[in-house]
C-alpha positions in Angstrom: 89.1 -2.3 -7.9 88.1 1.2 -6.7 89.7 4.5 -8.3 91.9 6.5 -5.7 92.6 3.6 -3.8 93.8 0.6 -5.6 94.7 2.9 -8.5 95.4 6.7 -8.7 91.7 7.9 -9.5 91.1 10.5 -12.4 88.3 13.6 -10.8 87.1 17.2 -11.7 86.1 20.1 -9.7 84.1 23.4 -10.2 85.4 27.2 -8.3 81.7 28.4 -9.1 81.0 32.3 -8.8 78.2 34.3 -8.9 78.4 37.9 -9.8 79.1 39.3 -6.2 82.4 37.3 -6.6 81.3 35.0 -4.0 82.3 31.3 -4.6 80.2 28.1 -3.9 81.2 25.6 -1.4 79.8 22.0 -0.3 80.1 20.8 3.2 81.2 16.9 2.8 78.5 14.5 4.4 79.5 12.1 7.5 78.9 9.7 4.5 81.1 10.6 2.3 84.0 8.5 0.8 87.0 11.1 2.0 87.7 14.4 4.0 84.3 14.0 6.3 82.7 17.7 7.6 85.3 19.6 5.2 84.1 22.4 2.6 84.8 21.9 -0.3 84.1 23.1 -4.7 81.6 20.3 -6.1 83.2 17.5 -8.3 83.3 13.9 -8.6 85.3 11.1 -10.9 85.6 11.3 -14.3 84.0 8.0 -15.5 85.1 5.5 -18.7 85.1 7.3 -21.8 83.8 11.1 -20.9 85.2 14.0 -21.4 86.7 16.1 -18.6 84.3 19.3 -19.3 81.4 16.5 -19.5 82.6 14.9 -16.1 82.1 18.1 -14.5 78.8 18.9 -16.5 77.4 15.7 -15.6 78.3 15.7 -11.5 76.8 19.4 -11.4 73.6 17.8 -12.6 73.5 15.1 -10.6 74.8 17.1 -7.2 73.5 20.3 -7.5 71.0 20.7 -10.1 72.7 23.5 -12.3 74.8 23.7 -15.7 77.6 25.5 -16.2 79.6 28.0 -18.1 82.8 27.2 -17.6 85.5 30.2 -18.5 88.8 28.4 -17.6 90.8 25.3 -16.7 93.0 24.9 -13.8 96.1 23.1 -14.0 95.8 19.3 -12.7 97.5 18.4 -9.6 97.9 15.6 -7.3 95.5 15.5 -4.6 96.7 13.1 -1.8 94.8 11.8 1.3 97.2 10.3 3.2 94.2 9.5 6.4 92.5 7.5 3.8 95.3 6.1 1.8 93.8 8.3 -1.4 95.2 9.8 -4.6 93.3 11.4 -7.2 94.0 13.5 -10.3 92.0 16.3 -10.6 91.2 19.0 -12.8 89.3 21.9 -11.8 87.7 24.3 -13.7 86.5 27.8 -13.1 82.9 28.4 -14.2 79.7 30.4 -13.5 76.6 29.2 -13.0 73.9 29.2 -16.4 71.1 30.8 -15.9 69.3 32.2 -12.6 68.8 28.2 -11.3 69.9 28.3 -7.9 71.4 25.5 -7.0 69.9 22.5 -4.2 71.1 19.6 -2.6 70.8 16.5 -4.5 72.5 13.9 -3.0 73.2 14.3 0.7 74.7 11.5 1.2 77.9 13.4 -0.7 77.3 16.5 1.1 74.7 18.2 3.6 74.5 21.7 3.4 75.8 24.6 0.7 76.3 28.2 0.4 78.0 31.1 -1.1 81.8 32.6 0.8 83.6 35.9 0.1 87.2 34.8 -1.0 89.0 36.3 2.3 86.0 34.9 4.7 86.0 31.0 3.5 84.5 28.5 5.9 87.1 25.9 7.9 88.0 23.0 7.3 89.1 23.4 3.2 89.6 20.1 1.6 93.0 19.5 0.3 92.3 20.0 -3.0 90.1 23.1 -2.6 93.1 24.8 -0.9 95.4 24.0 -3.6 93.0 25.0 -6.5 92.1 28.4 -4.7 95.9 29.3 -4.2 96.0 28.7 -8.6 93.2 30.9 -8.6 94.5 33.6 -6.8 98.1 33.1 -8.9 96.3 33.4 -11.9 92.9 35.5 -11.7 94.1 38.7 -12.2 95.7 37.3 -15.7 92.0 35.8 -16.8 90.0 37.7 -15.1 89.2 41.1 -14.3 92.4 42.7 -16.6 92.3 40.3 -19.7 91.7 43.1 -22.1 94.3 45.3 -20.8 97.5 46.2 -21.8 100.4 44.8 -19.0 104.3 45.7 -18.5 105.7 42.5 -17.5 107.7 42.7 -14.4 110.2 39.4 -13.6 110.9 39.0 -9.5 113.0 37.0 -7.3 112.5 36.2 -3.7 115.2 35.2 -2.1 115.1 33.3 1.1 118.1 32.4 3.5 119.2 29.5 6.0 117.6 31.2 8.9 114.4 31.5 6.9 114.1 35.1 6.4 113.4 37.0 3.1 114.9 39.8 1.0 113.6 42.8 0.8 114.8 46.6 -0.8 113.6 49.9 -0.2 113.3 52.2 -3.4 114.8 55.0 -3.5 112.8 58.2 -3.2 114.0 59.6 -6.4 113.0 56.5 -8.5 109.6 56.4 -6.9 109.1 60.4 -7.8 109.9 59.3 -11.4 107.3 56.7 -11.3 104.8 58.5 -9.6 104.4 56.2 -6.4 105.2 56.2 -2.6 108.6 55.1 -1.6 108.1 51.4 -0.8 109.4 47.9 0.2 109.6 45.7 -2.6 110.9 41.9 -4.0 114.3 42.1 -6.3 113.1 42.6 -9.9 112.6 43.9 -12.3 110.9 45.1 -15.9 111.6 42.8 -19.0 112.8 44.8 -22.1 111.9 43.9 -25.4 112.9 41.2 -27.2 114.7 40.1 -23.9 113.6 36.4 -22.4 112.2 36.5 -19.2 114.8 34.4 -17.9 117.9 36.5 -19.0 115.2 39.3 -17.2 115.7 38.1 -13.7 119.8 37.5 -14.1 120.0 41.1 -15.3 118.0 42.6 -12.7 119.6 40.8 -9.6 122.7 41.5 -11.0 122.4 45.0 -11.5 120.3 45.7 -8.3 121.9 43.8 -6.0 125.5 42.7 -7.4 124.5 39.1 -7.2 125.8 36.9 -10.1 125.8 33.3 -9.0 121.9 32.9 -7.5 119.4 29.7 -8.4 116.2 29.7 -9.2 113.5 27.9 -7.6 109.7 27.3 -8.2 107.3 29.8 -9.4 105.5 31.8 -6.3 102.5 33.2 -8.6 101.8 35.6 -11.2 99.8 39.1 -10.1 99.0 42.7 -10.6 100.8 45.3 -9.2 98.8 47.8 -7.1 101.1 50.5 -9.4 100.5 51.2 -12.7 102.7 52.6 -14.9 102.0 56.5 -15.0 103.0 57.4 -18.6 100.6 54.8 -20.2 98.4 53.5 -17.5 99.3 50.2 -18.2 99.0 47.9 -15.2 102.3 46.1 -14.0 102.0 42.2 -14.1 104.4 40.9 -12.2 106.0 37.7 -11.6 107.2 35.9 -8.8 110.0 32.8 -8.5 112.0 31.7 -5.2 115.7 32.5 -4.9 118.7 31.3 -3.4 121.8 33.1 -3.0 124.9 30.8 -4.0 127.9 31.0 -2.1 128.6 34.2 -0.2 128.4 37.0 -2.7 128.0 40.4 -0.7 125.2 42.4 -1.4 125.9 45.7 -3.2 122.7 47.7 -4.2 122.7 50.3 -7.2 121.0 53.6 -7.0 117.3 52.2 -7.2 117.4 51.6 -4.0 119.0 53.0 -0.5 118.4 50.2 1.9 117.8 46.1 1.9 116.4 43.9 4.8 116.0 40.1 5.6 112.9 39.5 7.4 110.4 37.3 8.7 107.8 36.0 6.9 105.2 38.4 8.9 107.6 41.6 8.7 108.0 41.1 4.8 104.3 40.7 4.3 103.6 44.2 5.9 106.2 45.9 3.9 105.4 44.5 0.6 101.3 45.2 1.0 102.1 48.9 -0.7 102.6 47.2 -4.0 101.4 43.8 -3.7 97.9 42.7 -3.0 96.9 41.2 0.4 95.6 37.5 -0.6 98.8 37.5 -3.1 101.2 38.1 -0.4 99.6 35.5 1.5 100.0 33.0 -1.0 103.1 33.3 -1.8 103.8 33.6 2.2 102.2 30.2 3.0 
């Protein structure tokens, strides 16, 4: 009985970085079991009995030589390789390297050559899993990383696609962008929670007060990220975050006195308006 194939297999992963940001990648061996010649973070299966954190500890040794510090868990996900006839469960975590060890290649069979990638200049072709657990990262990095001793107002936002799949977007009005100190810009339906207020209730509010709209569902969660506005009176930055829409029935749009015009666009059109207040690899995450 082999894991991942006669039964759904149970595996780790590291996104290591060094401190230049820069993220370590494995090239997958002709000889490896799955996803030949693809890049990939290091990991392996969890064996009888071990811990995930020691799983990941012990497949670092054995592949690359190194041990790690490991800051943060992903969530698991399914990780499905349908050429193969694969599934795995893994969990990745995100994690430094301990010490100045560089890492080496230790058993090329798995994989047969390494190096170190700037985030928007990755090599091709990803494995499936290492797309999925950079797309987490990216949701969630600015929440553990960078700003997790700062202060946040929490922003709740819905974007709404329609049948000819084309998104929502509003244009704020000049007035409200004087009073917050920023450049008139495109931007997602949404809005700030108030205290005390659940996040949910948030989102009805807003779209009901910005754009009319009473009877809308609520899809998936896009990802969570940081404005590139903060708020001017405190400094505090803006996190915001991001579910799907969809408009129920045929409720006309009526916009409020935020903002002067609305558009449905492409999926290439919304990313260049949005980019004055979202950042570039969140936009393309959310855009995939």
């Amino acid at each position: 009985m082999k894991p991942g194939i006669d039964y759904i297999g149970t595996s780790v992963g590291a996104l290591i970085f060094n401190d230049e940001g820069k993220i370590l990648l494995c090239k997958r061996s002709q000889q490896a079991k799955n996803e030949r010649g693809c890049w990939e973070a290091p990991g392996g299966a969890v064996e009888y009995g071990e811990t995930l954190e020691h799983a990941i500890q012990r497949e670092m040794k054995e592949e690359l030589n190194i041990e790690l510090e490991i800051l943060k868990q992903l969530p698991a996900a399914d990780h499905i390789i349908p050429s193969d006839h694969q599934h795995w469960i893994p969990s990745s975590f995100i994690c430094k390297i301990k010490g100045n060890k560089k890492p080496r290649i230790m058993e090329p069979t798995k994989c047969d050559a390494i190096g170190w990638f700037s985030l928007d200049s990755l090599p091709a072709p990803l494995s499936i899993i290492t797309t999925i657990d950079l797309k987490k990262y990216h949701a969630m990095k600015d929440v553990v990383g960078v700003y997790e001793h700062e202060t946040f107002n929490v922003g709740m936002k819905m974007l709404f696609k329609n049948t000819k799949n084309k998104y929502l977007v509003v244009l704020k009005d000049t007035a409200e962008c004087a009073l917050d100190n920023v450049k008139v810009h495109w931007d997602i339906p949404g809005g700030r929670v108030n205290t005390g207020e659940a996040i949910m209730k948030t989102l009805e509010r807003e779209i009901a007060e910005e754009l009319g709209i009473h009877t809308c569902i609520k899809g998936k969660l896009l990802g969570i990220t940081v404005s590139n506005f903060a708020n001017k009176f405190t400094g505090n930055k803006l996190l915001l975050v991001v579910y799907e829409g969809t408009m129920k029935g045929k409720e006309e749009i009526i916009l409020n006195k935020e903002h002067t015009k609305y558009r449905w666009v492409s999926k290439k059109i919304a990313k260049n308006l949005l980019a004055d207040k979202y950042p570039e690899y969140f936009l393309k995450t959310i855009f995939t």
